[in-house]
C-alpha positions as CSV (number, residue, x, y, z in Angstrom):
1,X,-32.3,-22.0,34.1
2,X,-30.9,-20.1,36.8
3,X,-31.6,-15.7,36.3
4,X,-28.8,-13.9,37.0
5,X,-29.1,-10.2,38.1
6,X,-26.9,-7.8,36.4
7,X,-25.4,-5.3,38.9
8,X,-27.5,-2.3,38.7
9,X,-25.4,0.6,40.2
10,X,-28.1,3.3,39.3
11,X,-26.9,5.3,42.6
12,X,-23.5,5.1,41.9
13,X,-23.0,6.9,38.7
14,X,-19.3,7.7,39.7
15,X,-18.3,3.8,40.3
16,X,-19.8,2.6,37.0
17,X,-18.3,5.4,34.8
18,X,-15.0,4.7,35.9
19,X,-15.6,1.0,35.3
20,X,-16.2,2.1,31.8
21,X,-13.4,3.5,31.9
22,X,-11.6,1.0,32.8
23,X,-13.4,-1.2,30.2
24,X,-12.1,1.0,27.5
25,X,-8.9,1.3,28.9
26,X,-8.4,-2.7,28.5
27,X,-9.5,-2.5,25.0
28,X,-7.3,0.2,23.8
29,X,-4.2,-1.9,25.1
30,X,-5.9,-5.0,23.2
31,X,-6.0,-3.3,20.0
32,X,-2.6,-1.4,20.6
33,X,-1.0,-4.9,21.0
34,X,-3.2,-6.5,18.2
35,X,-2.0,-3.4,16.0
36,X,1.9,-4.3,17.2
37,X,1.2,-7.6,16.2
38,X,0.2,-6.7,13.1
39,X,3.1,-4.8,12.5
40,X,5.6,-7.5,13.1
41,X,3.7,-9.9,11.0
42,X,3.8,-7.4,8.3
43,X,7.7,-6.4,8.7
44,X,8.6,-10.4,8.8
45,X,6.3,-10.8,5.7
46,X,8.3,-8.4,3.8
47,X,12.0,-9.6,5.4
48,X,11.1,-13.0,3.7
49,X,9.5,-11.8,0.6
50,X,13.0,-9.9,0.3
51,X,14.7,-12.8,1.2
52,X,12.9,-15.0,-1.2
53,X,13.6,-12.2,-3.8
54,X,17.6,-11.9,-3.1
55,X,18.1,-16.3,-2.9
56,X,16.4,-16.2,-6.8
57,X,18.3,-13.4,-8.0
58,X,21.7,-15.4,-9.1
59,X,19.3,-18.0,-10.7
60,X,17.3,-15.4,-12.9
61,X,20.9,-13.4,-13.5
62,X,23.0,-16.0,-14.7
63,X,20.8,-19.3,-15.6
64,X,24.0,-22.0,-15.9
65,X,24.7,-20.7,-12.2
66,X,23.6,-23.7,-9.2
67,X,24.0,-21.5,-6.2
């Protein structure tokens, strides 16, 4: 099994915080686009629970009615 070093930057405090930073950056897009994601899911699921709602409304209303 091969060791691998991790980079050890212990000089260059300046570097690594702004690689955190960066880190943290890329994670609050992730979970802004997750969140967005989320939201359209959510607004779809209730455009067809609506829709699901409205197409058995004539059938519940008037019971002799085929539409």
């Amino acid at each position: 099994m091969k060791k691998t070093r991790l980079p050890c930057d212990c000089d260059a405090g300046e570097s690594s915080t702004q690689e955190s930073d960066n880190v943290n950056t890329k994670l609050r897009q992730r979970k802004k686009v997750a969140r967005d994601e989320n939201d359209d899911f959510l607004v779809l699921r209730n455009e067809m629970k609506e829709w699901l709602a409205l197409s058995t409304l004539p059938s519940l209303t008037n019971p002799g009615s085929t539409e």
